[in-house]
MDAnalysis code that builds the backbone (N, CA, C; Angstrom):
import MDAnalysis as mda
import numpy as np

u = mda.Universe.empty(654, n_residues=218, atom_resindex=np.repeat(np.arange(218), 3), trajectory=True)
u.add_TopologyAttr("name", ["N", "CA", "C"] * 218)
u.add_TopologyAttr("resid", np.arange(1, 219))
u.add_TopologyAttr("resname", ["UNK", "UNK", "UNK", "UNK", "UNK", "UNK", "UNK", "UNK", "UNK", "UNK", "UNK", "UNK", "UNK", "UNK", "UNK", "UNK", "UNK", "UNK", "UNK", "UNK", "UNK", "UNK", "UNK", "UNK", "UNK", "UNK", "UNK", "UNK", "UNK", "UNK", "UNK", "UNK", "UNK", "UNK", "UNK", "UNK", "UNK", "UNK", "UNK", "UNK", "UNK", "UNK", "UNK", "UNK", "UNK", "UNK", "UNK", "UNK", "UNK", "UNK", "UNK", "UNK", "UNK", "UNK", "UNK", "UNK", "UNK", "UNK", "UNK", "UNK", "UNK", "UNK", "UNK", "UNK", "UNK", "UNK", "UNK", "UNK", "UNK", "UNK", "UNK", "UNK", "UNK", "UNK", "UNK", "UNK", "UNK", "UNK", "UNK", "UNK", "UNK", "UNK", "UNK", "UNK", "UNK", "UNK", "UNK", "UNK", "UNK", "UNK", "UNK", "UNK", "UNK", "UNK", "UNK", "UNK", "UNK", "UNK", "UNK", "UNK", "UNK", "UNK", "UNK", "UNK", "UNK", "UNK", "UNK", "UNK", "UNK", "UNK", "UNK", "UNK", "UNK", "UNK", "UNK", "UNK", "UNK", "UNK", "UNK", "UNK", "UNK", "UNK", "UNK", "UNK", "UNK", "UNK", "UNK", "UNK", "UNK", "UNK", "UNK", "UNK", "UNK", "UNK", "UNK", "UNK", "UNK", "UNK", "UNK", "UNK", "UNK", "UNK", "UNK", "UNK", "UNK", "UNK", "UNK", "UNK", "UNK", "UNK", "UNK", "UNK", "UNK", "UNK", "UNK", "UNK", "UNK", "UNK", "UNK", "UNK", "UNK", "UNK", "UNK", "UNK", "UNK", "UNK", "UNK", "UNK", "UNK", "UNK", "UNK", "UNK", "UNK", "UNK", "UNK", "UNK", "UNK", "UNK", "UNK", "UNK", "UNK", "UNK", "UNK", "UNK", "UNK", "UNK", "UNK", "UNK", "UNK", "UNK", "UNK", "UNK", "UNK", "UNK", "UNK", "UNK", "UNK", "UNK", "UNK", "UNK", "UNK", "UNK", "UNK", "UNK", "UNK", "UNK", "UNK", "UNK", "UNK", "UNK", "UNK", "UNK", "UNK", "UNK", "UNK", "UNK", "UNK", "UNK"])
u.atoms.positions = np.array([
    [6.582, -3.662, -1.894],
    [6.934, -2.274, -2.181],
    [8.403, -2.056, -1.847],
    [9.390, -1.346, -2.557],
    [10.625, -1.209, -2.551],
    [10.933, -0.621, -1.243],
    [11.553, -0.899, -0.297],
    [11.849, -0.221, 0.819],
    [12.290, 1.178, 1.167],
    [13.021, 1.686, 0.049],
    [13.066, 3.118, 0.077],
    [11.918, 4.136, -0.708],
    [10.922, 3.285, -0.905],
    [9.409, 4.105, -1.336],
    [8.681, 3.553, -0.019],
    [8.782, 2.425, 0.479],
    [8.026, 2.388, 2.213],
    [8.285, 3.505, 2.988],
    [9.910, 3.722, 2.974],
    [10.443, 4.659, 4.213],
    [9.786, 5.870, 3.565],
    [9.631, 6.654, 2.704],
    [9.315, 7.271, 2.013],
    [7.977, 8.157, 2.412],
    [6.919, 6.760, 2.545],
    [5.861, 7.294, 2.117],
    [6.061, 6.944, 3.750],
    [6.275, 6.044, 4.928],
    [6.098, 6.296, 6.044],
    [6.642, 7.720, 6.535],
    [7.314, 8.398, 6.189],
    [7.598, 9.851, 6.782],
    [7.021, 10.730, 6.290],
    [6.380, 10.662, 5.085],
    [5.333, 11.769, 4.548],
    [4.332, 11.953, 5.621],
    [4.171, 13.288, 5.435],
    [3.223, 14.195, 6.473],
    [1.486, 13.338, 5.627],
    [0.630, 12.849, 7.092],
    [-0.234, 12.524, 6.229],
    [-1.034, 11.577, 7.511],
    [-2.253, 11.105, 6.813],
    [-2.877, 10.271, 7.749],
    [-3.689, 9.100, 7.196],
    [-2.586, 8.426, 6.506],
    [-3.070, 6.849, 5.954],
    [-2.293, 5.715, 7.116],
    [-2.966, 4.900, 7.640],
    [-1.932, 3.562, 8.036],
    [-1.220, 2.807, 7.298],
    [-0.230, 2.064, 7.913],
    [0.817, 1.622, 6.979],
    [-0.040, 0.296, 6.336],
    [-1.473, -0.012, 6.822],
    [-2.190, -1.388, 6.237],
    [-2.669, -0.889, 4.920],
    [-3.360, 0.038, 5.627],
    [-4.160, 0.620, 3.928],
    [-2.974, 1.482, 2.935],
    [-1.871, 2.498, 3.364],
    [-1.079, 2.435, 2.354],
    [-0.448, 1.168, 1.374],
    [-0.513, 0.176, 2.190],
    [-0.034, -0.945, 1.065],
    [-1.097, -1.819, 0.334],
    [-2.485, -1.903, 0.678],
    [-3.285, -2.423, 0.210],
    [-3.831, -0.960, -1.215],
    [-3.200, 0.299, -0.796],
    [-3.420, 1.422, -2.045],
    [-2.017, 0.748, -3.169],
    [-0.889, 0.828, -2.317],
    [-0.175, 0.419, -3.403],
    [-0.333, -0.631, -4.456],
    [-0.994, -2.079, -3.226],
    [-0.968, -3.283, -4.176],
    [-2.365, -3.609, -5.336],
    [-3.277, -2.228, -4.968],
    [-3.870, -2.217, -5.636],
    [-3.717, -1.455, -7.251],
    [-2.803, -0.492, -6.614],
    [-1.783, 0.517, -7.986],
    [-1.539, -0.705, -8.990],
    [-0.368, -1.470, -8.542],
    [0.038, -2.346, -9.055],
    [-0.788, -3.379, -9.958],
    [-1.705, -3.564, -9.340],
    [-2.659, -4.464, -10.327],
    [-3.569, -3.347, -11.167],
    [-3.889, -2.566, -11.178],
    [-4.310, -1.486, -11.846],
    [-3.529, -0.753, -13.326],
    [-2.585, -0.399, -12.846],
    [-1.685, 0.191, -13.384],
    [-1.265, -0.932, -14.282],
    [-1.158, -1.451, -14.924],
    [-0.332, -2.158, -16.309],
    [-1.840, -1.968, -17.355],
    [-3.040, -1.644, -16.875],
    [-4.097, -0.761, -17.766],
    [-4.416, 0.126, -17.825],
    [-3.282, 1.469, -17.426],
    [-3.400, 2.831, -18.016],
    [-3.353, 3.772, -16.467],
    [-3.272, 4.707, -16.890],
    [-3.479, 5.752, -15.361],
    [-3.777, 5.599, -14.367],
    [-3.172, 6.125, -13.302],
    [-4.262, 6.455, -12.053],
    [-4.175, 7.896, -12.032],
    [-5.233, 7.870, -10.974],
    [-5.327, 9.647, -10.550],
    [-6.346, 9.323, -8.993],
    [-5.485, 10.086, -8.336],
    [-6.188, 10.583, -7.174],
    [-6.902, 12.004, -6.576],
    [-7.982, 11.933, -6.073],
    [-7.720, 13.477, -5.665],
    [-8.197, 13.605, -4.342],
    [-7.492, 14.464, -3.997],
    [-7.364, 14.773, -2.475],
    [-5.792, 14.155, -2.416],
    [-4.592, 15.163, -2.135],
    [-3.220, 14.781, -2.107],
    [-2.342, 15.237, -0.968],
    [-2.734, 16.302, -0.357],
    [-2.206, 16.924, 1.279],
    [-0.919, 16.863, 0.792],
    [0.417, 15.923, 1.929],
    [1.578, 16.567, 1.593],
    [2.113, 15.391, 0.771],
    [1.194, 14.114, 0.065],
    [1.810, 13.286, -0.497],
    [1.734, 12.002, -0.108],
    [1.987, 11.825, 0.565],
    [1.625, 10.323, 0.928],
    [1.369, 9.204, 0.332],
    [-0.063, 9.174, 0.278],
    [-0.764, 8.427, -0.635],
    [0.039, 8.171, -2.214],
    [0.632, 9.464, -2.274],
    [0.787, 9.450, -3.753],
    [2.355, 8.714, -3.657],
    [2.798, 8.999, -2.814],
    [3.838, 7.781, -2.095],
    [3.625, 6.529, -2.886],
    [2.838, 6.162, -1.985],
    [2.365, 4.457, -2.837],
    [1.672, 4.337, -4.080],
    [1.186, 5.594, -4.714],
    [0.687, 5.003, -5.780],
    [1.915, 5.599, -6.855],
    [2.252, 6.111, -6.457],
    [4.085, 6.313, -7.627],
    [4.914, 5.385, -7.628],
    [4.921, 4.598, -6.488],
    [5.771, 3.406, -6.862],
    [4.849, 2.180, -7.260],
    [3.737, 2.439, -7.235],
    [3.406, 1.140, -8.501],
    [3.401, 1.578, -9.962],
    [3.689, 3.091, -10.074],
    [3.322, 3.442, -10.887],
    [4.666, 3.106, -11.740],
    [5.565, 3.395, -10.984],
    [7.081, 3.191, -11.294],
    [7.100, 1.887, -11.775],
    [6.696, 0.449, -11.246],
    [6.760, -0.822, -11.373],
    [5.807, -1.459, -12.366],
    [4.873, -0.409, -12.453],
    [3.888, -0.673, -13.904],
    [4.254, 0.248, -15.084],
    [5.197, 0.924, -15.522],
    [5.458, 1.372, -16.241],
    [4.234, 3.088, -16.589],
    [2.790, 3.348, -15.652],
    [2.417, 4.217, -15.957],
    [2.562, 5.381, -14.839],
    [1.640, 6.068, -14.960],
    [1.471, 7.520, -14.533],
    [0.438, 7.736, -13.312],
    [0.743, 8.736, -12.341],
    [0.030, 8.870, -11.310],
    [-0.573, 10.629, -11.890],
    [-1.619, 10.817, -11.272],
    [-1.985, 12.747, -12.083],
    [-2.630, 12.625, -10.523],
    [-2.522, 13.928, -9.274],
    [-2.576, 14.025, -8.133],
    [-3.656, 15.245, -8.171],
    [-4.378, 15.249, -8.290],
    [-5.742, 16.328, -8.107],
    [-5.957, 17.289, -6.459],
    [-5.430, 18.358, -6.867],
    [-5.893, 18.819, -5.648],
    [-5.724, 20.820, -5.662],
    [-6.333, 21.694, -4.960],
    [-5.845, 22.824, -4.760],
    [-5.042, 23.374, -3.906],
    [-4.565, 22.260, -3.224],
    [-3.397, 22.325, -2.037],
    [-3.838, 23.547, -0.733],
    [-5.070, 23.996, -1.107],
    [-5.443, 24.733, 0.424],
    [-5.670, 24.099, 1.416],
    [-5.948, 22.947, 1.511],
    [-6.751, 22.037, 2.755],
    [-8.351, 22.128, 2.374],
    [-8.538, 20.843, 3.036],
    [-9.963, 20.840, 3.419],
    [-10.703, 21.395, 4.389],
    [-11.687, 21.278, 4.383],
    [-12.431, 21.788, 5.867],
    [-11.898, 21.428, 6.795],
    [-11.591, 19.880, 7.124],
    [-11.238, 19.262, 7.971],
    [-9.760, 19.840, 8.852],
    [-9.288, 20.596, 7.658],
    [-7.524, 21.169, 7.554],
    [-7.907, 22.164, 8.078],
    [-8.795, 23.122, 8.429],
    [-8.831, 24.588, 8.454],
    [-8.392, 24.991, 9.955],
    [-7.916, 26.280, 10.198],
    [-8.179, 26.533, 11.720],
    [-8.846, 26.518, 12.545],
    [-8.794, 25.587, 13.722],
    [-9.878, 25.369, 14.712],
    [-9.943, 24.115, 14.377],
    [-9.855, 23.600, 13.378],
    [-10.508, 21.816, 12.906],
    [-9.564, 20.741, 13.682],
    [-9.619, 19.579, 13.829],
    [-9.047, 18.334, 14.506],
    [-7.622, 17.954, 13.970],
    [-7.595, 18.229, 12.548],
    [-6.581, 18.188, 11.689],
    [-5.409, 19.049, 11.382],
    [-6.102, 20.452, 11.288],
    [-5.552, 21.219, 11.288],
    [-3.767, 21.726, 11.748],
    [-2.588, 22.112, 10.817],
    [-1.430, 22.194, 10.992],
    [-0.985, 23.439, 10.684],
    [-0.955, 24.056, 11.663],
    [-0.250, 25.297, 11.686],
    [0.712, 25.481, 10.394],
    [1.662, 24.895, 10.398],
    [3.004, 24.831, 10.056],
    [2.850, 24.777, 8.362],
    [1.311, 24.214, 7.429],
    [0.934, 24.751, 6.827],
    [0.482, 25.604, 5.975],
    [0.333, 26.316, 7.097],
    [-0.149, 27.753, 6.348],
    [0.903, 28.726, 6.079],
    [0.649, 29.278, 4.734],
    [1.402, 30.362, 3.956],
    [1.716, 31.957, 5.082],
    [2.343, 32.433, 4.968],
    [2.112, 33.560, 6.728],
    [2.040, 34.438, 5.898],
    [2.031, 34.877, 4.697],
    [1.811, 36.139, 3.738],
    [0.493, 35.927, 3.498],
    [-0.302, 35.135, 2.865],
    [-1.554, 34.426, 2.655],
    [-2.620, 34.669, 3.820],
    [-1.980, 33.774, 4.500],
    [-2.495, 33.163, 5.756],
    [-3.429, 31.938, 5.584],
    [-3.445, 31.403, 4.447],
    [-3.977, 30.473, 3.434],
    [-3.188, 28.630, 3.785],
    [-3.701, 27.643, 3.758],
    [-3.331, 26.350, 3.994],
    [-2.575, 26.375, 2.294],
    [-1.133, 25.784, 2.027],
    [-0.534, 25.355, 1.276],
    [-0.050, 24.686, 1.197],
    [-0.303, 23.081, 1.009],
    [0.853, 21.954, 1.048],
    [1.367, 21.586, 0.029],
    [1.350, 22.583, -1.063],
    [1.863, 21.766, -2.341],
    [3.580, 21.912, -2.150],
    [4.313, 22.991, -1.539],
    [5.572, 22.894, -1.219],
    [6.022, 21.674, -1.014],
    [5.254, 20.683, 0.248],
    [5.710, 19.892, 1.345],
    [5.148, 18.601, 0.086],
    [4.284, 18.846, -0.561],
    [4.140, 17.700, -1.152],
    [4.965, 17.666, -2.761],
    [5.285, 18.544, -3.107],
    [6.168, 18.854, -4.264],
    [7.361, 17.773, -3.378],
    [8.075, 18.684, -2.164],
    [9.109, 18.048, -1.630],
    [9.087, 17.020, -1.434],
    [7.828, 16.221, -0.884],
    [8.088, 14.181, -0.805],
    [8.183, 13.846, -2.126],
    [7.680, 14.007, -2.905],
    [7.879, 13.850, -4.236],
    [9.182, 13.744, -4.562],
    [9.974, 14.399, -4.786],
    [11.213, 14.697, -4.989],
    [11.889, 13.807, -3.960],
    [12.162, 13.620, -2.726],
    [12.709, 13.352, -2.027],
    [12.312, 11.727, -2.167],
    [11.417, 10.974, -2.740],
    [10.904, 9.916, -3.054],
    [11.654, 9.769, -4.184],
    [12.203, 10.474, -5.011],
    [12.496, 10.311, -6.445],
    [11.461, 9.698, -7.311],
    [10.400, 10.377, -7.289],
    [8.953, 9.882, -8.235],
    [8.494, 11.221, -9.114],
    [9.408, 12.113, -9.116],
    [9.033, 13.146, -10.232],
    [8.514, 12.964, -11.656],
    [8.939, 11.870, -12.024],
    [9.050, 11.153, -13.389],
    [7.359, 10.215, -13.469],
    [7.144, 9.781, -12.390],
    [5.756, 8.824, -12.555],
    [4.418, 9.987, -11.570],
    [4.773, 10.939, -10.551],
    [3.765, 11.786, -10.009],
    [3.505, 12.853, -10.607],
    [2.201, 13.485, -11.448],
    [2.206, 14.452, -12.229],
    [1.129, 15.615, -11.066],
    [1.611, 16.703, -10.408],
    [1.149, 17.218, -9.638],
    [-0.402, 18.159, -10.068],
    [-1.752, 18.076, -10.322],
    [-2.331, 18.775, -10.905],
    [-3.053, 20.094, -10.108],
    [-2.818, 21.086, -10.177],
    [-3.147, 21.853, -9.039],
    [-4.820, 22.966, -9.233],
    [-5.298, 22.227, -8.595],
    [-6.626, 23.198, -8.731],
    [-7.835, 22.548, -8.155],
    [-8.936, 23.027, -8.480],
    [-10.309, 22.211, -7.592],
    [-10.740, 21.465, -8.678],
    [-11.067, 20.115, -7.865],
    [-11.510, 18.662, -8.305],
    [-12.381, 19.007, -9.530],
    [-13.277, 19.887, -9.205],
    [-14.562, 19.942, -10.171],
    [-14.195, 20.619, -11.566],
    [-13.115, 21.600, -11.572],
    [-12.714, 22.124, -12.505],
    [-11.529, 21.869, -13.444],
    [-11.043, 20.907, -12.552],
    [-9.900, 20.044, -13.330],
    [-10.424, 18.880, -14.300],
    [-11.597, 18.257, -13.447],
    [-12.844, 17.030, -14.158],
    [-13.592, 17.535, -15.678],
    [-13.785, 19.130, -15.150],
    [-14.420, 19.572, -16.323],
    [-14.076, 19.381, -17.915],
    [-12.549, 19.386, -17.917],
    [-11.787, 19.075, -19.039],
    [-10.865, 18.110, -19.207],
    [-11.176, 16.811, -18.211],
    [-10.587, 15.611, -18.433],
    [-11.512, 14.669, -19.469],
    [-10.405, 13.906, -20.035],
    [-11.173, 12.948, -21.379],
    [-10.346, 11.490, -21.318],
    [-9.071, 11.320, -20.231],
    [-8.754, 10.186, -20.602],
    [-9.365, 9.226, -19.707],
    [-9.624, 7.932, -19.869],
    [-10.037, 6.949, -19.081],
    [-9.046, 6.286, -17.908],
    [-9.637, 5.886, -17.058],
    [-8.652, 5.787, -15.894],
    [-8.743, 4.573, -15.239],
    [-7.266, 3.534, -15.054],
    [-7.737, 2.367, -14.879],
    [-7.530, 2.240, -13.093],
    [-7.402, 3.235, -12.593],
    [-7.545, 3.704, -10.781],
    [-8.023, 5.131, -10.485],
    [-9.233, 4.878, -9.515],
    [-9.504, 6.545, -9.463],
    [-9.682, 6.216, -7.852],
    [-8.730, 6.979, -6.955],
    [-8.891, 7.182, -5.466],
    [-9.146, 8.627, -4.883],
    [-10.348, 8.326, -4.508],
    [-11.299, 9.492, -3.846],
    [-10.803, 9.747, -2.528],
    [-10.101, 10.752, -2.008],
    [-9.324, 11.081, -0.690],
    [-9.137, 12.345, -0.569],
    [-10.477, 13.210, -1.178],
    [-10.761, 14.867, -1.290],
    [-11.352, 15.473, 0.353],
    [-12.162, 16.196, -0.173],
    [-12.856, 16.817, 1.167],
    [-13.784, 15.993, 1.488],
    [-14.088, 15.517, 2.643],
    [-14.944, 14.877, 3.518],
    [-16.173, 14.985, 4.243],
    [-16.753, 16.859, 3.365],
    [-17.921, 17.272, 3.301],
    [-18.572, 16.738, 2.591],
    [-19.991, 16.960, 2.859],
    [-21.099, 16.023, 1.698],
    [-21.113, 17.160, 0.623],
    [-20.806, 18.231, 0.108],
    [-20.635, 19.022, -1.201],
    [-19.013, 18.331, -1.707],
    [-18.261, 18.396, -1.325],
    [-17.413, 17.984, -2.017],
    [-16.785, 16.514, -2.149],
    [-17.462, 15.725, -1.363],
    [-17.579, 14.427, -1.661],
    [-18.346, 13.659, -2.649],
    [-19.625, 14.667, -2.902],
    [-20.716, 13.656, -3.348],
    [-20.066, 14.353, -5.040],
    [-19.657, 15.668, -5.042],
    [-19.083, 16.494, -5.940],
    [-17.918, 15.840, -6.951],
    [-16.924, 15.252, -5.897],
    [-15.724, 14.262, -6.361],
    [-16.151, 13.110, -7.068],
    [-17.397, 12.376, -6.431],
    [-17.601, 11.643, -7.416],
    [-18.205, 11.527, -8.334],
    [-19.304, 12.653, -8.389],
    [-19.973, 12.921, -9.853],
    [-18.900, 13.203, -11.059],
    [-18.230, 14.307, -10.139],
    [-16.845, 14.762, -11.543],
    [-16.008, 13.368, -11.592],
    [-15.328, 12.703, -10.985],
    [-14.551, 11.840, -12.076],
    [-14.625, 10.106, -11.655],
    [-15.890, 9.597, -10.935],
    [-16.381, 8.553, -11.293],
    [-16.387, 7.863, -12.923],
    [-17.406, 8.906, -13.677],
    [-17.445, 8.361, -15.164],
    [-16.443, 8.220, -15.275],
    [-15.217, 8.395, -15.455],
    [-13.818, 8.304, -15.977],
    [-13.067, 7.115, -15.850],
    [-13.684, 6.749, -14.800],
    [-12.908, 5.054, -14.891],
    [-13.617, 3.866, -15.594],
    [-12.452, 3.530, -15.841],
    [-12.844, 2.307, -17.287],
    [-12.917, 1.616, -16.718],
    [-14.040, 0.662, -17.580],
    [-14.806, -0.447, -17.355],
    [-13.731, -1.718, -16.910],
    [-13.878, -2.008, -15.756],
    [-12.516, -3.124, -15.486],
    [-11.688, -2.488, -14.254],
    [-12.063, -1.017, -14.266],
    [-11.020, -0.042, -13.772],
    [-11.586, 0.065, -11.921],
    [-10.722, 0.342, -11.055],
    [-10.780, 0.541, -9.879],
    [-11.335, 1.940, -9.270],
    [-12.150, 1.773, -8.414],
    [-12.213, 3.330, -7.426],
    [-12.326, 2.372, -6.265],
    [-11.351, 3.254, -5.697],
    [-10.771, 3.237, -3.958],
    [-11.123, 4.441, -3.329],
    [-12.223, 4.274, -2.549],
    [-12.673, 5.748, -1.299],
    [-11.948, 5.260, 0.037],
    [-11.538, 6.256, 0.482],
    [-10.833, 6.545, 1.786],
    [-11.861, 6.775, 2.843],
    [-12.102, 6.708, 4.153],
    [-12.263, 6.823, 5.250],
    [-13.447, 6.587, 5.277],
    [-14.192, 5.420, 5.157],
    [-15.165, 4.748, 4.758],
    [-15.908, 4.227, 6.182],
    [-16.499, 4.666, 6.825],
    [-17.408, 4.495, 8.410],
    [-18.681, 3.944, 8.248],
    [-18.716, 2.723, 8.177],
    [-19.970, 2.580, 7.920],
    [-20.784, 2.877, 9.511],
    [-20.315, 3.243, 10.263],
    [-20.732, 3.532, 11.990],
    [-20.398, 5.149, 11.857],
    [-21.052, 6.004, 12.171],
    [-21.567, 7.760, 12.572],
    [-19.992, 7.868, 13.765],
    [-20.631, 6.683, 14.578],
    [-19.550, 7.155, 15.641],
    [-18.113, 7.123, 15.142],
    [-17.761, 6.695, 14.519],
    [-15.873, 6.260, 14.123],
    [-15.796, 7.431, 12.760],
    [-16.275, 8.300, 12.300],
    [-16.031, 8.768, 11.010],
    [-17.007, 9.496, 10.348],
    [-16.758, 10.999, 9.539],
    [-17.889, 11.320, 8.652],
    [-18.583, 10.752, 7.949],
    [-19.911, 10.764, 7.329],
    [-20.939, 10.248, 6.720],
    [-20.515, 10.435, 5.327],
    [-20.397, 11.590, 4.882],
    [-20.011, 11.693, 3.263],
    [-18.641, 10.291, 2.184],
    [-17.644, 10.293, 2.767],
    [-17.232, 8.815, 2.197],
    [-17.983, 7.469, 2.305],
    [-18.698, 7.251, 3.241],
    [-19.608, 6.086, 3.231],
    [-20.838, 6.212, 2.342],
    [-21.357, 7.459, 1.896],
    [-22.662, 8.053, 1.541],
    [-21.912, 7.627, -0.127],
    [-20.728, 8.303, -0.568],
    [-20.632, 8.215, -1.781],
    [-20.195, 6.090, -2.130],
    [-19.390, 6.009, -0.952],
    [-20.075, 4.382, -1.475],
    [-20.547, 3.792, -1.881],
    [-21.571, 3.665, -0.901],
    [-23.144, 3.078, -1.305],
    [-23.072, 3.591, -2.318],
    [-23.305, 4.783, -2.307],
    [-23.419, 4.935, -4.564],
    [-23.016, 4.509, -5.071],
    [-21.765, 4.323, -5.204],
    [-21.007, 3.562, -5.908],
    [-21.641, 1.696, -5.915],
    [-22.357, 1.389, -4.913],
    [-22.818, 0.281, -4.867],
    [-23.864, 0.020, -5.840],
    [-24.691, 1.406, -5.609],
    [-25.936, 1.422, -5.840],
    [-25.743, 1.770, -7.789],
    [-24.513, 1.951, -8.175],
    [-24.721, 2.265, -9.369],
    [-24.027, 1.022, -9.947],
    [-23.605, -0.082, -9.668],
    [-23.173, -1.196, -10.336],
    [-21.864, -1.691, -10.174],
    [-20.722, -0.857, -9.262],
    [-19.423, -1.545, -9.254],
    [-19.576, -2.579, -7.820],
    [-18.824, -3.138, -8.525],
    [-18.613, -4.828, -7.515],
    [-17.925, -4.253, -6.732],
    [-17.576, -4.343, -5.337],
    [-16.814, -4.471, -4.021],
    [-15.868, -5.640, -4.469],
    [-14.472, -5.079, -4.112],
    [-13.481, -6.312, -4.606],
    [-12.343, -6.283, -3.567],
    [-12.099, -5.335, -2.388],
    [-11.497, -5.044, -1.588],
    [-11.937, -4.443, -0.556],
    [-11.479, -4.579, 0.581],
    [-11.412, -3.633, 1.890],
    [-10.409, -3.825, 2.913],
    [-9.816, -2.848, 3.443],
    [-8.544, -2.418, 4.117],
    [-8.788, -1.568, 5.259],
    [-8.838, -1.944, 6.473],
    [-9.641, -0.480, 7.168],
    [-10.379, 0.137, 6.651],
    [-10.657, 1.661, 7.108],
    [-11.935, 2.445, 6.429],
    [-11.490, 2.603, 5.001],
    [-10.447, 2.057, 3.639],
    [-10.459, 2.318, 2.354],
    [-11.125, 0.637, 1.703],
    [-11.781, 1.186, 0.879],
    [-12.762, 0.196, -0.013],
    [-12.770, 0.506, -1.471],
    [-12.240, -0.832, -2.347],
    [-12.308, -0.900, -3.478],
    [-13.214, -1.400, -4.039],
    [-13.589, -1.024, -5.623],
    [-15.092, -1.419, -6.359],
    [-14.486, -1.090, -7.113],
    [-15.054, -2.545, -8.143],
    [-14.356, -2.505, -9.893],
    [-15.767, -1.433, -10.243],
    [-15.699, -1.154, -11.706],
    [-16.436, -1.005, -12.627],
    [-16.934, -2.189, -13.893],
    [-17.907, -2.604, -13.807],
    [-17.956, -3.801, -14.333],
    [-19.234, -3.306, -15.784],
    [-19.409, -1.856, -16.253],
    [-19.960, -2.012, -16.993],
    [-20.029, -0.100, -17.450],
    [-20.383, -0.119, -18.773],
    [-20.571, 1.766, -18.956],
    [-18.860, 1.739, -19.723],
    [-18.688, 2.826, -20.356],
    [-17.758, 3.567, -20.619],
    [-17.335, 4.302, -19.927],
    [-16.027, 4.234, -20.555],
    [-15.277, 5.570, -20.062],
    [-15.985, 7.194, -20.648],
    [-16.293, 8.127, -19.428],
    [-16.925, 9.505, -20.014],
    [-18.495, 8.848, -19.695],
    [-19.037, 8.145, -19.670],
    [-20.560, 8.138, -19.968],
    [-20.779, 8.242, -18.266],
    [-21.724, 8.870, -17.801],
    [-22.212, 8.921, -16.201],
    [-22.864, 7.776, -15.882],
    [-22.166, 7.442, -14.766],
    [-22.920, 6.136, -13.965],
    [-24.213, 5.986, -13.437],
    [-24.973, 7.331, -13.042],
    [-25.950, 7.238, -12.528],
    [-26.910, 8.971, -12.821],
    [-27.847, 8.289, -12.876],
    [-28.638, 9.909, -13.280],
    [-28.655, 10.950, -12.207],
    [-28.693, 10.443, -10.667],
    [-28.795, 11.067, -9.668],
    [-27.582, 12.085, -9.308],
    [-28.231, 13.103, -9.047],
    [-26.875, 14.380, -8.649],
    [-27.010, 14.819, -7.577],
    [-26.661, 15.526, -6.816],
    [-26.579, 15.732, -5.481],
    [-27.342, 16.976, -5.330],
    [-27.807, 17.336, -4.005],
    [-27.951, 18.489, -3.373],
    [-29.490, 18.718, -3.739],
])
């Protein structure tokens, strides 16, 4: 990774390690020379750090899914939670400023396409196929199991999904990224990576748009 997209994405406000940011990038990279990525769940950037500069080095496009309020996890009172965040007219969590700004300050305006709104309603009217889809949304079991119903189908056959904070132990981590895993196991993609708690699985069969599994949540 180019050293001034390392420094980059190491000062972005955020909570990836520098192991699994580069095992996201080097997975961009092999991804990316077959069409899109898209992530969702984007905070102040980070992530999208590393996947803009493969995106840059593969010639495609990053699309960053998110409503920039925070997650649960983000809210007041929560473990995560950053003051410095929140809008003081609002009183509302907003990081799309801070993540607009790494962006820019990365010089990746050109390969990060910022999409602003909730996962489920942005999915509703997506149609292109995606040869990386990284799940790094809310970490509740509604909007986890939610993230991947909406844009699982979307990745092409061949194509990557990378989930974030992956515990297979109660004690080290929420249940909902490990829960949508296993699904992901349980519906046919191969395990082809792991990096700390982030874990990659090809898609090895289905179309792009067609649903992986009949089962829906809740």
């Amino acid at each position: 990774m180019p050293d001034d997209l390392l420094a980059a994405a190491r000062a972005a406000k955020g909570f990836m390690p520098d192991a699994e940011g580069a095992f996201l990038f080097e997975r961009g990279v092999e991804a990316g020379r077959s069409g899109p990525l898209l992530e969702v769940g984007s905070y102040c950037g980070k992530s999208a750090v590393y996947l803009g500069a493969a995106a840059r080095l593969t010639g495609t496009t990053v699309f960053t899914v998110d409503h920039h309020r925070g997650s649960e996890e983000n809210q007041a009172g929560w473990e995560h939670h950053d003051p410095t965040l929140v809008d003081p007219d609002l009183g509302l969590m907003d990081t799309l400023p801070v993540f607009r700004r790494t962006i820019a300050d990365a010089g990746l305006e050109d390969e990060v396409v910022a999409v602003v709104g909730r996962s489920v309603t942005v999915a509703r009217h997506w149609r292109t196929p995606l040869a990386l889809l990284f799940i790094d949304g809310g970490h509740g079991e509604e909007p986890a199991h939610t993230d991947y119903e909406s844009w699982v189908p979307w990745v092409d056959r061949g194509g990557v999904l990378l989930i974030h904070d992956v515990f297979p132990d109660p004690r080290d981590g929420g249940r909902p990224p490990y829960e949508i895993y296993l699904r992901a196991l349980e519906d046919g993609f191969d395990e082809v990576g792991v990096c700390g708690s982030m874990r990659a699985l090809r898609r090895v069969d289905g179309q792009p748009g067609t649903p992986v599994s009949a089962r829906t949540s809740g």
